[in-house]
DOPA-418983 format. One record per residue: residue number from 1; chain; x, y negated, z negated of N, C-alpha, C, CB in turn. Coordinates in steps of 0.05 Angstrom, whole numbers, plus 5000, padded with zeros to 4 digits. Atoms other than C-alpha are relative to their C-alpha. Glycine has a CB too. Example, Ala and Ser with C-alpha at 12.3 -4.5 7.8 and 13.67 -1.06 7.14 Angstrom:
2
REC:n:chain:nxx:nyy:nzz:caxx:cayy:cazz:cxx:cyy:czz:cbxx:cbyy:cbzz
REC:1:A:5018:5024:5000:5246:5090:4844:5018:4976:5000:4980:4999:4975 .
REC:2:A:4984:5024:5001:5273:5021:4857:4985:4978:4986:5009:4991:5029 .
***
This chain:
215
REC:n:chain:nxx:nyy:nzz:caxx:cayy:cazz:cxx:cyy:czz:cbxx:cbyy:cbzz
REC:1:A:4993:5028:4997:9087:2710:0833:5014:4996:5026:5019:4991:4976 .
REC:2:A:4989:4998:4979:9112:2674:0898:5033:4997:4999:4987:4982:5013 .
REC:3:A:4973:5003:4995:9180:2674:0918:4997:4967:5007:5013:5023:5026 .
REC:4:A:4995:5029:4996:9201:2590:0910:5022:4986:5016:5002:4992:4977 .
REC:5:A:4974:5004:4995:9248:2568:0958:5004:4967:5010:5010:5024:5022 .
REC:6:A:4997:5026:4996:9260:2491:0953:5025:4988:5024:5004:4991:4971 .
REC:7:A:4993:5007:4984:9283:2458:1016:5022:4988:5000:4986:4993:5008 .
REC:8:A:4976:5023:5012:9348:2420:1010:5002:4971:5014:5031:5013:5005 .
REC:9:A:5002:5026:4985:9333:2382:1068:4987:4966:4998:4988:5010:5017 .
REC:10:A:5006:5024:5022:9297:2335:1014:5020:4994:4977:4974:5006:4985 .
REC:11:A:4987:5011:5024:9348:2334:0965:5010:4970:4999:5024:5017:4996 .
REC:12:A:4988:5010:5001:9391:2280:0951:5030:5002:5008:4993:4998:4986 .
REC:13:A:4979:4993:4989:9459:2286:0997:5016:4981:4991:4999:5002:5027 .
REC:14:A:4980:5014:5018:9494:2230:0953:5003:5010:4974:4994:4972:4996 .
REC:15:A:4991:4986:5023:9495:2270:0893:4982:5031:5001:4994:4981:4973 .
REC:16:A:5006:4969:5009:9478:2345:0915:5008:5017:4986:5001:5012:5012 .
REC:17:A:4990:4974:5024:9514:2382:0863:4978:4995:4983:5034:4997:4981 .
REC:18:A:5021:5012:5024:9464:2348:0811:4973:5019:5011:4994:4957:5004 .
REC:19:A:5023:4992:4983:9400:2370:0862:5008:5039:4994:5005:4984:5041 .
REC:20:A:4993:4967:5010:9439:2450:0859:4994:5007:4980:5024:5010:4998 .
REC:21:A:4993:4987:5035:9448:2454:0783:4976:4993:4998:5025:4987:4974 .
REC:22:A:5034:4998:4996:9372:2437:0785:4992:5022:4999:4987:4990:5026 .
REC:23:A:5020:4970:4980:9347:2490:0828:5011:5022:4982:5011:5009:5043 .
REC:24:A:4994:4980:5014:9393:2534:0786:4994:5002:4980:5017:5004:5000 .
REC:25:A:5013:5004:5037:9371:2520:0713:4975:5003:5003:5004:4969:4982 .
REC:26:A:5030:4991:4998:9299:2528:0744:4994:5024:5011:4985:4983:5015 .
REC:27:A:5013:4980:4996:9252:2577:0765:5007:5013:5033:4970:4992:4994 .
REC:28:A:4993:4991:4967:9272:2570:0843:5009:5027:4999:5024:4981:5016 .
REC:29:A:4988:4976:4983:9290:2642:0879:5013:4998:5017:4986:5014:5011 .
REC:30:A:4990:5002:4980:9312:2617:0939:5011:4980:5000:4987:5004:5016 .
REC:31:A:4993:5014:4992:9356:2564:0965:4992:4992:5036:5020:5005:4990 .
REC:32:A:5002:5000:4960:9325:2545:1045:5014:4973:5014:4960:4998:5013 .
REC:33:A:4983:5016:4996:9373:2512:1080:4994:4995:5038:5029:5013:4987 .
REC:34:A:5012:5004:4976:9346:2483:1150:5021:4986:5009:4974:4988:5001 .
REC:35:A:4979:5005:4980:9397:2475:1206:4978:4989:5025:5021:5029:5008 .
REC:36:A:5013:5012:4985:9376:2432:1256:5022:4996:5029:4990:4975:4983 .
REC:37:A:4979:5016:4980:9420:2413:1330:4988:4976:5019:5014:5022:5021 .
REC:38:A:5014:5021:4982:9372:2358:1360:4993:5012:5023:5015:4974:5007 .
REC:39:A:5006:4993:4976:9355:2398:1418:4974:5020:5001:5023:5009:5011 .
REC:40:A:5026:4978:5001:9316:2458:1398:4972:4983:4985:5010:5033:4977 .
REC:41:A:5019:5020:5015:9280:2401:1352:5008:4972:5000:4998:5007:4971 .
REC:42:A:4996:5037:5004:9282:2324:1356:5019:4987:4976:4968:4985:4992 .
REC:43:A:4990:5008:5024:9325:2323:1290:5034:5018:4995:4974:5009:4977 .
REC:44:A:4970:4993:4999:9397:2334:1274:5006:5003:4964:5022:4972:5019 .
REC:45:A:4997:5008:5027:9410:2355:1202:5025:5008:4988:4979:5010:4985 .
REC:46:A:4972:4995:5005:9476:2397:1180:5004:5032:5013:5007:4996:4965 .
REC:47:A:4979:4974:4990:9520:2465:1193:5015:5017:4982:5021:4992:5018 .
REC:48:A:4985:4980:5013:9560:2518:1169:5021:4985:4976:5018:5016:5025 .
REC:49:A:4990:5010:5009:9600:2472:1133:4990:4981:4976:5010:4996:5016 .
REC:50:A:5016:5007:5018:9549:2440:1084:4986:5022:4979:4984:4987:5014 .
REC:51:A:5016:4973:5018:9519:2512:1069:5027:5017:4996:4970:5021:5022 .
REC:52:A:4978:4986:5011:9589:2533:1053:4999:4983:4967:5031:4995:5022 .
REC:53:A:5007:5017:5035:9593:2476:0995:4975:5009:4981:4993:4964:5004 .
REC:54:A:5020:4987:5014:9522:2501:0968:5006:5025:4991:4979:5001:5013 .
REC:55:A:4990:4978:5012:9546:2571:0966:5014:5003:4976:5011:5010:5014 .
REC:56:A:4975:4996:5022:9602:2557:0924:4980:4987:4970:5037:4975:5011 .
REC:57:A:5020:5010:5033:9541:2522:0878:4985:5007:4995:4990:4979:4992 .
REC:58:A:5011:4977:5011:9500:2572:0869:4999:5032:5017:4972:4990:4994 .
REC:59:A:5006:4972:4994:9486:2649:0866:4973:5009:5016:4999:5014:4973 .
REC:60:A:5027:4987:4982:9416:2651:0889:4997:4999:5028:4976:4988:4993 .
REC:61:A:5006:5000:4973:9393:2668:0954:5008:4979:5019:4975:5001:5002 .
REC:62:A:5002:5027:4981:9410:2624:1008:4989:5008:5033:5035:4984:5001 .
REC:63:A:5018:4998:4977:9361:2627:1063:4996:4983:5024:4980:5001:4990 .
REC:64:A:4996:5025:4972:9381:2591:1131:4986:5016:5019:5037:4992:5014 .
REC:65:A:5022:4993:4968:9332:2579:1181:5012:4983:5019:4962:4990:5000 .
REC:66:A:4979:5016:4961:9363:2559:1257:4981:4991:5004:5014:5021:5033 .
REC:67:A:5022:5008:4984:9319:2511:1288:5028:4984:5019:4969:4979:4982 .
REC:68:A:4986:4991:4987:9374:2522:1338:4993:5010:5027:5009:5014:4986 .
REC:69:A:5000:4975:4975:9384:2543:1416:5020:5013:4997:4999:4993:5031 .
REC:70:A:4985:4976:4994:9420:2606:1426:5019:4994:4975:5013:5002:5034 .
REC:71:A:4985:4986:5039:9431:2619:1350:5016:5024:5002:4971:5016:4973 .
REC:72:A:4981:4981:4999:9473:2682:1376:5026:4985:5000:4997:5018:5022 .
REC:73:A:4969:5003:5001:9529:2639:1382:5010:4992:4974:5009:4979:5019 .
REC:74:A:4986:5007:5023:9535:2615:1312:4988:5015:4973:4998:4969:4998 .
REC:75:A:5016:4985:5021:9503:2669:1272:5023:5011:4976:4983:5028:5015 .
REC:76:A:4977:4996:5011:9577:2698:1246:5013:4975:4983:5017:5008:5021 .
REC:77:A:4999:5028:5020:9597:2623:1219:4980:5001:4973:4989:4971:5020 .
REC:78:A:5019:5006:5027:9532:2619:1179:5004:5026:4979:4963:4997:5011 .
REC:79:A:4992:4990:5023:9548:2682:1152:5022:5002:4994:4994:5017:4995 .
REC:80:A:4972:5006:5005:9617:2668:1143:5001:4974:4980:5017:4995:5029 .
REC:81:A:5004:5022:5016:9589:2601:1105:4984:5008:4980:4991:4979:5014 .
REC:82:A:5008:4999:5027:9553:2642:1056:4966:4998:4998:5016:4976:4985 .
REC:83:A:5032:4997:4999:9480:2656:1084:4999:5029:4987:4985:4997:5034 .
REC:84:A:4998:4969:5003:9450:2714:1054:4962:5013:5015:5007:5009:4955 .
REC:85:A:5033:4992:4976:9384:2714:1111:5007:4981:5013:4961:4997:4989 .
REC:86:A:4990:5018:4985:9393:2684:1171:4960:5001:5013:5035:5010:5021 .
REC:87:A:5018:5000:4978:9318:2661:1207:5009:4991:5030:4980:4983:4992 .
REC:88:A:4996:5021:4980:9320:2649:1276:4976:4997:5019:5025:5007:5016 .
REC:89:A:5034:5002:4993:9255:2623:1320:4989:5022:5024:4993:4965:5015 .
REC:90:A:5009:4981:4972:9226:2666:1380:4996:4987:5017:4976:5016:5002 .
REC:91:A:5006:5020:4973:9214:2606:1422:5037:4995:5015:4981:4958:4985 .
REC:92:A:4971:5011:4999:9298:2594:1420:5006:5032:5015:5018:4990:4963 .
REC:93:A:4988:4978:4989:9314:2671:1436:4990:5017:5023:5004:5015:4982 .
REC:94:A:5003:4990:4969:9314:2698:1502:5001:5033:4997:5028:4987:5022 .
REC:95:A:4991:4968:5012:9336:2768:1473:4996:5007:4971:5031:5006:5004 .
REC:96:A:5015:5009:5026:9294:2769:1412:5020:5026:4977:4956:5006:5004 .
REC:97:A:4995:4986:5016:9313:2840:1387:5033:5003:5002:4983:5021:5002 .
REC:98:A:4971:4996:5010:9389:2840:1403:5006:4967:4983:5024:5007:5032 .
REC:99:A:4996:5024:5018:9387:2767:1364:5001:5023:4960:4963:4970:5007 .
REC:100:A:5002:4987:5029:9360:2814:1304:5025:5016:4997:4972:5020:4996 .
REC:101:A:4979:4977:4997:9409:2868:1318:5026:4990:4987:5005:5008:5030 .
REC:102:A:4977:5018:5008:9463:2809:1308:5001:4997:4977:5001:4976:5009 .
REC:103:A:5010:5000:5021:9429:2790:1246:5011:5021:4975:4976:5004:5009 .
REC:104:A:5002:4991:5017:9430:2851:1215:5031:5017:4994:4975:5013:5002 .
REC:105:A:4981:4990:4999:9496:2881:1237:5020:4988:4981:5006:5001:5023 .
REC:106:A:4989:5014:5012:9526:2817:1203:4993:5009:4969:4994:4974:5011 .
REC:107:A:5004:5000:5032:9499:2843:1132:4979:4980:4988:5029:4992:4985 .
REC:108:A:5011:5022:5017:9448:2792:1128:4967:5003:5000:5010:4970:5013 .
REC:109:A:5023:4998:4985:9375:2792:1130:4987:4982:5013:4986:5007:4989 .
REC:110:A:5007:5007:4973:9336:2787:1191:4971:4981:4990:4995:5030:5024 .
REC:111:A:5032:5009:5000:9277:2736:1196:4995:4981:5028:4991:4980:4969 .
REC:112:A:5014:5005:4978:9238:2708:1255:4982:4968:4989:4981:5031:5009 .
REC:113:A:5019:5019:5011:9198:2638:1250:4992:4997:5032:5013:4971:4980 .
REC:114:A:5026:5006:4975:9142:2618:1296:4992:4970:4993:4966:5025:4997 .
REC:115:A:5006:5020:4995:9120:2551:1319:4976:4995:4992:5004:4997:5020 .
REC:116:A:5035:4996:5018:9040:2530:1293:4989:5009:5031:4979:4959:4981 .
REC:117:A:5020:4998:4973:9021:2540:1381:5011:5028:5005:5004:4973:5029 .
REC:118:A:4997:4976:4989:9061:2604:1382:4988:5028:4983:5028:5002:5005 .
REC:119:A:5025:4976:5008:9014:2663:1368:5014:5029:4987:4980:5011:5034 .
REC:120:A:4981:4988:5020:9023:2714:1317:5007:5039:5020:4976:5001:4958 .
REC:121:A:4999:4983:4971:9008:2766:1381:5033:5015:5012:4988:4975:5026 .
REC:122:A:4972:5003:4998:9087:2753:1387:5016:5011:4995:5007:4988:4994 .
REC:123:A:4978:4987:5029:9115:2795:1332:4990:5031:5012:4986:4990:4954 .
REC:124:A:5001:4977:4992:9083:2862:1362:5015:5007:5001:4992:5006:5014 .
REC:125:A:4984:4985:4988:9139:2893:1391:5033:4993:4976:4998:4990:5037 .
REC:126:A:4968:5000:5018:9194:2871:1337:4997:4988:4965:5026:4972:5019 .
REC:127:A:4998:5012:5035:9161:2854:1265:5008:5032:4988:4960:4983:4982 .
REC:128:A:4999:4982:5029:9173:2929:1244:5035:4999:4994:4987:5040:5006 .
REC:129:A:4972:5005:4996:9250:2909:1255:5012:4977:4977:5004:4989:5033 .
REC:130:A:4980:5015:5011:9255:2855:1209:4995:4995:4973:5004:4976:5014 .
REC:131:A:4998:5000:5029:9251:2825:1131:4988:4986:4997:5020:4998:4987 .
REC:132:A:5025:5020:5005:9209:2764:1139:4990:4985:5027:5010:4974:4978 .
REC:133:A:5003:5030:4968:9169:2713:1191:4996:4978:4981:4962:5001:5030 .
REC:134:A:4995:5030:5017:9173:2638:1171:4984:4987:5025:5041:4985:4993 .
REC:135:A:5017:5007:4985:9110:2609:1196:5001:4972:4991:4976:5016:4999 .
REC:136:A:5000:5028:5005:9119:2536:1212:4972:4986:4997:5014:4987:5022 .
REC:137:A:5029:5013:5009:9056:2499:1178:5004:4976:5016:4993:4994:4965 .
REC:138:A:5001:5020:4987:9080:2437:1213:5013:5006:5025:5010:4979:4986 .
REC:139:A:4982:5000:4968:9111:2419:1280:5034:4994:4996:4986:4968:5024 .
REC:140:A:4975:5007:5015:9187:2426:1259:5016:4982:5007:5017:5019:4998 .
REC:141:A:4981:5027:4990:9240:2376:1256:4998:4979:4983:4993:4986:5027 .
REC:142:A:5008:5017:5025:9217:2329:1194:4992:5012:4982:4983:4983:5003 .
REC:143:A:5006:4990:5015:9206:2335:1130:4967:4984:4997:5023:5001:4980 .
REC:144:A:5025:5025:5011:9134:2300:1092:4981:5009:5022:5010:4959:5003 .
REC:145:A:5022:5002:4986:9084:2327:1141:4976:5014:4992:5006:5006:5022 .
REC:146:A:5021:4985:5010:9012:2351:1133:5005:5028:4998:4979:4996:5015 .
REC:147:A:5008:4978:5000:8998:2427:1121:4982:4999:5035:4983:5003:4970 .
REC:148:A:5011:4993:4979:8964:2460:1189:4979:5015:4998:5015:5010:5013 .
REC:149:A:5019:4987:5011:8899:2483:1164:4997:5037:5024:4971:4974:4999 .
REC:150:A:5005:4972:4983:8897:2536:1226:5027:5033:4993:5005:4985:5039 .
REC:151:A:4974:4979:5010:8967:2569:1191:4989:5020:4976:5030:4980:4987 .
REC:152:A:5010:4981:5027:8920:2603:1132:4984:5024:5018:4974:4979:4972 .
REC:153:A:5011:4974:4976:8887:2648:1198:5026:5014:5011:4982:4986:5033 .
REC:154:A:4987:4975:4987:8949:2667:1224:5020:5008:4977:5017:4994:5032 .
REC:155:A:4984:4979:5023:8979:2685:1156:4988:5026:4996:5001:4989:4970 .
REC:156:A:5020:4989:5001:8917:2727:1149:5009:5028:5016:4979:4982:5008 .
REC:157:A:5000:4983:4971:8925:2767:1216:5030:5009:5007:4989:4979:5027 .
REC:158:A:4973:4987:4996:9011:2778:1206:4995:5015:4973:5030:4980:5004 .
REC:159:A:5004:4993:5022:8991:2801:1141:4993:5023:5000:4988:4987:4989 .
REC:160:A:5012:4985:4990:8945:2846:1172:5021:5023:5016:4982:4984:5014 .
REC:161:A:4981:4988:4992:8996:2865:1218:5018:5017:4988:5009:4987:5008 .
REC:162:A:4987:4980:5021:9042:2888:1174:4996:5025:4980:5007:4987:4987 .
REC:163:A:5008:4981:5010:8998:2928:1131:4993:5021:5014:4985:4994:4988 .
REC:164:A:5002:4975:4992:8978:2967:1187:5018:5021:5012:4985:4998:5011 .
REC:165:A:4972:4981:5001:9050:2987:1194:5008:5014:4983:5021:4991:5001 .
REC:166:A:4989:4983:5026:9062:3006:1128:5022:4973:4992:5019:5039:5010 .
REC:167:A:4965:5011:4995:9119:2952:1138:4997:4976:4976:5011:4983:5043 .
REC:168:A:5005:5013:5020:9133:2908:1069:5018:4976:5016:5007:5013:4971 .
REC:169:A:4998:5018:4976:9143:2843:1104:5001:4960:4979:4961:5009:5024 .
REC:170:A:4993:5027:5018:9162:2773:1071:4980:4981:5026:5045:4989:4996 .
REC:171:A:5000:5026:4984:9117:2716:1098:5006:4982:4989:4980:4993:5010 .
REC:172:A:5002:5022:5012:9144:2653:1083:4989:4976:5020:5026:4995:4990 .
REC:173:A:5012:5028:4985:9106:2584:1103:5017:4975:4987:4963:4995:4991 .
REC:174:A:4978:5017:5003:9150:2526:1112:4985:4968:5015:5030:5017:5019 .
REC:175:A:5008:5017:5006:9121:2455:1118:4968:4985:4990:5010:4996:5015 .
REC:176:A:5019:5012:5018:9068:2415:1079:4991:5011:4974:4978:4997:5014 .
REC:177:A:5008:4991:5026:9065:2454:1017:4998:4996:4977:5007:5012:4997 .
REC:178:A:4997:5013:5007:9043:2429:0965:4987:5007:4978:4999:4984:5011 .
REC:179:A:5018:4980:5015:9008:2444:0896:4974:5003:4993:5007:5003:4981 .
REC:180:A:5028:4997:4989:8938:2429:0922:4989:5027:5013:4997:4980:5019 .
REC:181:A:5004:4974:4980:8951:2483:0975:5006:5023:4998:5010:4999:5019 .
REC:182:A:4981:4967:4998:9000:2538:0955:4981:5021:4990:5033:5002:4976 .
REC:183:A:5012:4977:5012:8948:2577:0917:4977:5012:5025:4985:4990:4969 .
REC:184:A:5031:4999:4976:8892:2573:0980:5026:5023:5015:4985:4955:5027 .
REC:185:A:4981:4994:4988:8965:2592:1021:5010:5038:4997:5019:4977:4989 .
REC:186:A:4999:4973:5013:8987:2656:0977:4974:5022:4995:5011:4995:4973 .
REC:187:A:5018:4990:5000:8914:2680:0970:4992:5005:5038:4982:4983:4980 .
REC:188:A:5008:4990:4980:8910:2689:1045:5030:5017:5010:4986:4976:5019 .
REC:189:A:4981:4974:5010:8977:2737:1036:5023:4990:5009:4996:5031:5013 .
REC:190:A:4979:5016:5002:9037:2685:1043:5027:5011:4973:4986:4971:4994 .
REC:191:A:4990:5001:5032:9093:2704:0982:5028:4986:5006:5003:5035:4981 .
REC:192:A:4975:5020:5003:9155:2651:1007:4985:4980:4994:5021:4993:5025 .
REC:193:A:5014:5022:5004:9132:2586:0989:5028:4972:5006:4984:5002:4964 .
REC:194:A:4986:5023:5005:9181:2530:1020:4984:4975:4994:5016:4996:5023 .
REC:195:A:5000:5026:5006:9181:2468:0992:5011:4975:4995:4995:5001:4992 .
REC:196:A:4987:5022:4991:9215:2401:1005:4991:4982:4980:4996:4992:5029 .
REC:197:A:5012:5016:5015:9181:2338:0990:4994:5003:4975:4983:4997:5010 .
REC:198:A:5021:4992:5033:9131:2365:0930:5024:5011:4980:4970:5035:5005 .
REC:199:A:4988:4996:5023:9190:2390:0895:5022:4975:4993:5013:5029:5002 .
REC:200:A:4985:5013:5010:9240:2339:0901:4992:4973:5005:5022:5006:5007 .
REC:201:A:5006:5027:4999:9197:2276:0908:4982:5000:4971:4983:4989:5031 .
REC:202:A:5028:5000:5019:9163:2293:0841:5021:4991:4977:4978:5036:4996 .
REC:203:A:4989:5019:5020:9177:2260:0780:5016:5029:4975:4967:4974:4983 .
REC:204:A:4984:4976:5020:9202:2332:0739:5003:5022:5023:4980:5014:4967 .
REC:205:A:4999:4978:4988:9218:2377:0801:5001:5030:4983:5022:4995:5017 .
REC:206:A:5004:4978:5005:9233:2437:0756:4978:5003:4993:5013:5008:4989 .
REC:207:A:5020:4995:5010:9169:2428:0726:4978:5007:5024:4995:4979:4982 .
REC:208:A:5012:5001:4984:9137:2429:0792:5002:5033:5014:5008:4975:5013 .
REC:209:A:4988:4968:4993:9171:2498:0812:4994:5014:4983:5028:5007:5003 .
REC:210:A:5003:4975:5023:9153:2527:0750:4967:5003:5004:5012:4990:4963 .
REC:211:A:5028:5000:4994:9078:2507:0772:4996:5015:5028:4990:4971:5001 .
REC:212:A:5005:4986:4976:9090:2536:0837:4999:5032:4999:5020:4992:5019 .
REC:213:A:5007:4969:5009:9111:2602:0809:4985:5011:4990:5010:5011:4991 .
REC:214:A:5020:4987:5015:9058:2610:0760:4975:5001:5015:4996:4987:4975 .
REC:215:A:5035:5007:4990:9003:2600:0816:5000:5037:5008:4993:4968:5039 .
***
């Protein structure tokens, strides 16, 4: 079954405790918590200080992705706020593997996300180093956007990658997912499944997560 990690960046931020005790009474695995600073992406969303309050409201995973420049400077905060995986992008780090190094020294695990134009070619020299890649299906920075039909080839081909390391390798795919797609998604060797929108614009979100896991 996939690993479910519902986006928060859709929740409801006037009554997020309600949106937590959700995710927790359901099937979700993950909590993914998308940091945004308007620069590395057109969108500004929250910080160490929002994914501190979530921590304290649940146990499961909490999985922060930086869509962040120079995520070395605030990698200690986020885990000081209660990340327990920190992603950060390859287009943002200038010093890809001492970013991981940071990562992992902190106790947290390491993951990498890629852009839909940056090539999976990329990860050579530092996927046997880390715990997951978080392949952006959309162009990041919003939530509600299409799927990237060309993101089911390069799941395919890191997938590939990885097996011919030996190296057990988390891919998660992170916008447009939806429960038209996730099964096409996981059948080409995907096992994170974020999801935003489709879980919390749906009229029984847990019921929707419980459909996502059983695909």
């Amino acid at each position: 079954m996939p690993i479910v990690a519902p986006s928060l960046l859709s929740a409801n931020f006037i009554d997020l405790q309600a949106d937590c005790n959700m995710l927790n009474e359901s099937q979700a695995d993950w909590f993914h918590l998308d940091v945004m600073d308007g620069r590395f992406v057109p969108n500004i969303s929250f910080g160490p200080m929002i994914i501190e309050f979530i921590r304290k409201a649940t146990t499961k995973f909490c999985d922060v992705h930086l869509m962040i420049k120079q995520p070395e400077h605030f990698a200690e905060q986020f885990k000081n706020a209660g990340a327990d995986g920190l992603t950060v992008h390859v287009e943002a780090c200038t010093h890809l593997h001492r970013n991981i190094q940071q990562i992992k020294g902190l106790g947290m695990k390491a993951g990498i996300a890629l852009n839909p134009h940056t090539p999976i070619a990329s990860l050579v020299d530092i996927v046997q180093d880390i715990d997951m890649v978080c392949l952006m299906s959309v162009n990041p920075g919003f939530g509600g956007q299409k799927f990237i039909p060309q993101t089911l080839e390069k799941i395919k081909q890191l997938r590939q990658m990885a097996n011919d390391r030996n190296k057990p390798l988390h891919i998660e795919i992170d916008g447009g997912v939806t429960l038209d797609n996730a099964k096409e998604i996981i059948e080409a060797g995907a096992d994170v499944l974020v999801a935003g929108n489709t879980v919390f614009r749906s009229a029984n979100p847990t019921e929707t997560i419980a459909r996502l896991k059983a695909l």
